[in-house]
Structures are given as C-alpha cells and as structure tokens.
C-alpha positions in Angstrom: 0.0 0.0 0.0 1.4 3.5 -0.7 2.1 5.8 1.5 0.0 8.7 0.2 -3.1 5.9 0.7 -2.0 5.0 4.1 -2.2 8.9 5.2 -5.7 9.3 3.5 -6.9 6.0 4.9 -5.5 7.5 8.6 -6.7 10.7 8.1 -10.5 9.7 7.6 -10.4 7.2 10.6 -8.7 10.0 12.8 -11.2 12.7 11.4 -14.5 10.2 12.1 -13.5 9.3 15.5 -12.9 12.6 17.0 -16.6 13.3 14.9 -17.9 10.4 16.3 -16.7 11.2 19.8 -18.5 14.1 20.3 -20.9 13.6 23.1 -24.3 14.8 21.8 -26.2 13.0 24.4 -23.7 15.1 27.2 -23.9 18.2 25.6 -27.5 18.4 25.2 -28.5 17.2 29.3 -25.7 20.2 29.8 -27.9 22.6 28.2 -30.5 21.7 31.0 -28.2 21.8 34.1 -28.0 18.3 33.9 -24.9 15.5 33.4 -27.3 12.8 32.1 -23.8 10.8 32.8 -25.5 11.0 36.7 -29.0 10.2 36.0 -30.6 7.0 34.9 -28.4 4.1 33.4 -25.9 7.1 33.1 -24.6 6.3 29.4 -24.7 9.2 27.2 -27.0 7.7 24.4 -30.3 8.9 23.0 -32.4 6.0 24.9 -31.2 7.3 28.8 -31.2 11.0 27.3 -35.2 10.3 26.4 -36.2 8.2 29.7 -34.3 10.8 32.2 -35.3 14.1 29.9 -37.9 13.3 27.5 -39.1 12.8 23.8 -37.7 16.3 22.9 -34.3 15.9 24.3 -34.3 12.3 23.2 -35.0 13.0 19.7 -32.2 16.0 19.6 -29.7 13.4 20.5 -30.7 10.7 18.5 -30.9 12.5 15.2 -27.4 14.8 16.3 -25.9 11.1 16.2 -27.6 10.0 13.5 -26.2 13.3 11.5 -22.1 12.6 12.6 -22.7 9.0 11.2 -23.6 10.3 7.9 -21.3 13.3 8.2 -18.3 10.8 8.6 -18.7 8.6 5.8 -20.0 11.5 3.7 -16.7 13.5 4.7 -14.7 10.7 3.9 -16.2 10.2 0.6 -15.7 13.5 -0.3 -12.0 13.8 0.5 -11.7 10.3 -1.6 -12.4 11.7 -4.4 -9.7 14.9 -3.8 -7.1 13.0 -2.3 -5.1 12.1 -6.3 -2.7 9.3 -5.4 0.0 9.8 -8.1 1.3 5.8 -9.8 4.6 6.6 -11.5 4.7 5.1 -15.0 7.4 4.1 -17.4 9.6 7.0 -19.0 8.6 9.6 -16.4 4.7 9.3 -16.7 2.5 9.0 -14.4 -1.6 8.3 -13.5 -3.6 9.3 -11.4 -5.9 7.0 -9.3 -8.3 8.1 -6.8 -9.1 5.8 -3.2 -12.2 4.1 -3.8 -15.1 5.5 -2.5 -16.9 2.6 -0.9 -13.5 1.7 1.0 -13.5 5.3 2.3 -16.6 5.2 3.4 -16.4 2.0 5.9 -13.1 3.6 7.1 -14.9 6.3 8.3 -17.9 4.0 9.5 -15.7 2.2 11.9 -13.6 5.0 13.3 -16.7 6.9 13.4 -18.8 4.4 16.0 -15.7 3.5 17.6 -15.7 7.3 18.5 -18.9 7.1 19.4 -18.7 4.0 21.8 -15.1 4.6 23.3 -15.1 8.7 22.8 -11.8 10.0 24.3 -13.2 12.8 26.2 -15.1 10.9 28.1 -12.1 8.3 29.3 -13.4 5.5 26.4 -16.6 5.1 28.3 -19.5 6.5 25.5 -22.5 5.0 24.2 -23.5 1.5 22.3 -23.5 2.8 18.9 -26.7 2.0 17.5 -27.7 5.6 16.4 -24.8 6.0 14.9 -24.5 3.6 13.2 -27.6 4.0 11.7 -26.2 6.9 10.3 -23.1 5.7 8.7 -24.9 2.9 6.6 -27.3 5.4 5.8 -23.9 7.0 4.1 -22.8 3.9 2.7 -26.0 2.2 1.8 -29.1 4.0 2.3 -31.5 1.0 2.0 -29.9 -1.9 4.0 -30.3 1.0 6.4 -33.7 1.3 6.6 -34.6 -2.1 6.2 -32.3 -2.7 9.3 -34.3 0.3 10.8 -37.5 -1.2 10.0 -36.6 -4.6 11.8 -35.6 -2.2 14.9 -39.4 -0.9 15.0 -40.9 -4.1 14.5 -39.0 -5.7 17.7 -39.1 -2.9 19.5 -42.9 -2.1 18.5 -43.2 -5.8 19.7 -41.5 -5.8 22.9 -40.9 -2.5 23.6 -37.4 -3.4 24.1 -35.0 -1.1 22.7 -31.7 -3.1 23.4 -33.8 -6.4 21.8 -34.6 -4.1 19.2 -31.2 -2.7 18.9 -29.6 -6.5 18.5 -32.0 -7.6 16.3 -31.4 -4.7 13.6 -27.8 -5.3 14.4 -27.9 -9.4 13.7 -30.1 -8.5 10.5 -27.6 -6.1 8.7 -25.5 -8.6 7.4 -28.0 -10.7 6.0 -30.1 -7.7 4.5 -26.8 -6.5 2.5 -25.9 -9.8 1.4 -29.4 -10.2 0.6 -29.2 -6.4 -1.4 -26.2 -7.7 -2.7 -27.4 -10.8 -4.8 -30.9 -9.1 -5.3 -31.1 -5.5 -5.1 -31.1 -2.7 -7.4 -27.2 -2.9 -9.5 -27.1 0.8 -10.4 -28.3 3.7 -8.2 -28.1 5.4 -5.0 -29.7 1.9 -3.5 -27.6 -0.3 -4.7 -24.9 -2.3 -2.5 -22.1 -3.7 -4.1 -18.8 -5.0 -2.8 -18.0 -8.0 0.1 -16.5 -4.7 2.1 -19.6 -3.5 3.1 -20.7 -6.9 4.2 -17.3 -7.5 6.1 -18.3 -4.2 7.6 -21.9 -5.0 8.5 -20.5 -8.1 10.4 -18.2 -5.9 12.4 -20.8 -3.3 13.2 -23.2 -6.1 14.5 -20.3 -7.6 16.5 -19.7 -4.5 18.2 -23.2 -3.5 18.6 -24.3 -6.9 20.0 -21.0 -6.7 22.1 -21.9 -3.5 23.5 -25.0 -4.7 24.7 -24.2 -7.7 26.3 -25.2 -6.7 30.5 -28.9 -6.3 28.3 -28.5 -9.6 27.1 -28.1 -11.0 30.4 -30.9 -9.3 31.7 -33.3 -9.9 29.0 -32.4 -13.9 29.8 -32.8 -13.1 33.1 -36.0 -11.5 32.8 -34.9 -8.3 34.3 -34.7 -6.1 31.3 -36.7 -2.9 31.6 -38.9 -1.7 28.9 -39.6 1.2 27.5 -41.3 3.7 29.2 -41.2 2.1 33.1 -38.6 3.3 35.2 -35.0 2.0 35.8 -33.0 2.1 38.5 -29.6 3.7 38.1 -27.0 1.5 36.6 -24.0 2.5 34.9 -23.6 2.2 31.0 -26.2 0.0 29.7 -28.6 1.4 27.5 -27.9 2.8 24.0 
C-alpha cells in the first residue's frame, strides 16, 4: 500500500472518531443543568437522554448522532475523491488514481462508531452505537439501512425493548446487505455492491451486540426494563 493511501486511509479514521466522539447526548443534558452521565443508566446515548429528559431531548440526541454518522462517511467520501494518489509510469509518466469510494466510506464508519462508543473525552466510556450507526450505513447504503431500521421498529414495537430491538437490527444487517447484494437494485443510490460492506456489516453487529451484552443477560434473566417504566440507576447499559 502506498504511503499517500496509508495517510488518506488515517486521516479519515482520525477525522470520524474525534466526529464520532462528540458527546451529543452530554452536551445536550448540559444545556438543562443536567450530566445525564449521573441520571438513569448514566450512558450518554439517545435512549437514557429520552427516559431521564424526554421525547424532545431524546429526539435532539438521537438525530445529532444519526447526523455525525452520515457526516463521517459523507466526509470521507468526499475527501476520496480529492485525495489524487499519483502511480509513477514508465519513461517519467505518471496516472492518477483516486481511493475508492466505498472503501473510504467504511473507514470512516468504523472510526466513526468507535468514537462514538469509546469517545476519548469521556475516558473510552461512550454509548453502544446504534444511532450512529444507523447513520453511517445510511452513508454507505441508504436501504440496507432502513430495512435494518424497519426490523428495529418491529421488535421494538413488539417488545418495547430497545436493546432487543437494537440487537435484532444489528444481527439483521449482514444478511439484509448480502441479501441487497445478490438481489437489489445494480445501479443507483440503492444499490450495495462490494464484500466490504458486508465484512463491515458483520463488524458493526459484533460490536453493537457486544456492547449490549449486560442487556442480554438481563433480557435472559427476565430483568430487562422496557420502554417507558422506570429503571434504577445502573452504569452504561442502555444505547
């Protein structure tokens, strides 16, 4: 790999985590007086920001993380296609190739939820991701995105459940883009193409599904809360 590609490959993971990493669900409790990092399962994502503040604040948060998901890959793809990598030909010549596109984009997927879930402002301890990463397949491929989003309502409109939910959309990306991939749409804005963003999709769900693990436990348990009762405070545990 040349070096120019290794410094445009770093600098799109660097610029999407410190994106990604930005605190939404912090900043917006600190507009009410609040550290929402003290209140409820005291993790910074949309879900506590909505059970501890409400819908309004809940939906500010989820959509501001939503948004530096797509900015991310969106950014990344963008810089792609300025970044000219120069291949030296025979008898001084040269071409010009540009970084692909796609690959850009699930470099600045991964650095981007990894920002998210382990920011470094907040000593690695952030959010589970799910928002956000809604937001950077909705970059990289707008309808495995909301066919994975449509499985999160069903569950969740099921068992009002949002980490169930959550895991469920998460264990379905893969299979939606492979399915895309075989039988979706070849040309256009919906079409997914490439065994990258599958290999992606697997290591978003792993993470996701990783990251919710305690919810797991309680939801074999039988001790999972949902939606809309109260919880007692626990550290880090919803989305």
């Amino acid at each position: 790999m040349r070096p120019v590609t290794i410094s445009l490959i770093g600098s799109i993971v660097l610029l999407a985590y410190l994106l990604g990493s930005i605190p939404f669900g912090l900043i917006v409790s600190k507009t009410q007086g609040l550290d929402i990092r003290e209140h409820g399962s005291r993790n910074i994502g949309a879900t506590n920001v909505w059970r501890v503040m409400g819908r309004k604040f809940g939906l500010i948060t989820f959509i501001a993380d939503v948004l530096k998901g797509l900015a991310a890959v969106l950014l990344a793809k963008w810089l792609a296609a300025r970044w000219e990598i120069h291949v030296p030909l025979p008898h001084g010549h040269e071409r010009v190739e540009f970084f692909p596109a796609d690959y850009a984009g699930i470099a600045a997927a991964m650095g981007c939820i990894l920002g998210h879930s382990f920011p470094i402002w907040l000593r690695f301890k952030g959010g589970k991701g799910v928002a956000t990463s809604l937001g950077v397949i909705f970059g990289m491929m707008p309808c495995a995105a909301l066919l994975a989003f449509a499985v999160w309502g069903v569950v969740f409109k099921l068992s009002r459940y949002v980490s169930l939910a959550s895991i469920a959309a998460a264990a379905a990306l893969p299979v939606i883009v492979v399915g895309l991939m075989f039988f979706g749409p070849a040309q256009g804005w919906l079409a997914v193409r490439g065994w990258g963003n599958f290999f992606f999709s697997v290591a978003a769900a792993l993470l996701v599904v990783r990251r919710h693990r305690e919810n797991i436990k309680r939801l074999i348990a039988g001790t999972e809360n949902r939606f809309g009762t109260p919880k007692p405070p626990e550290p880090n545990t919803e989305s």
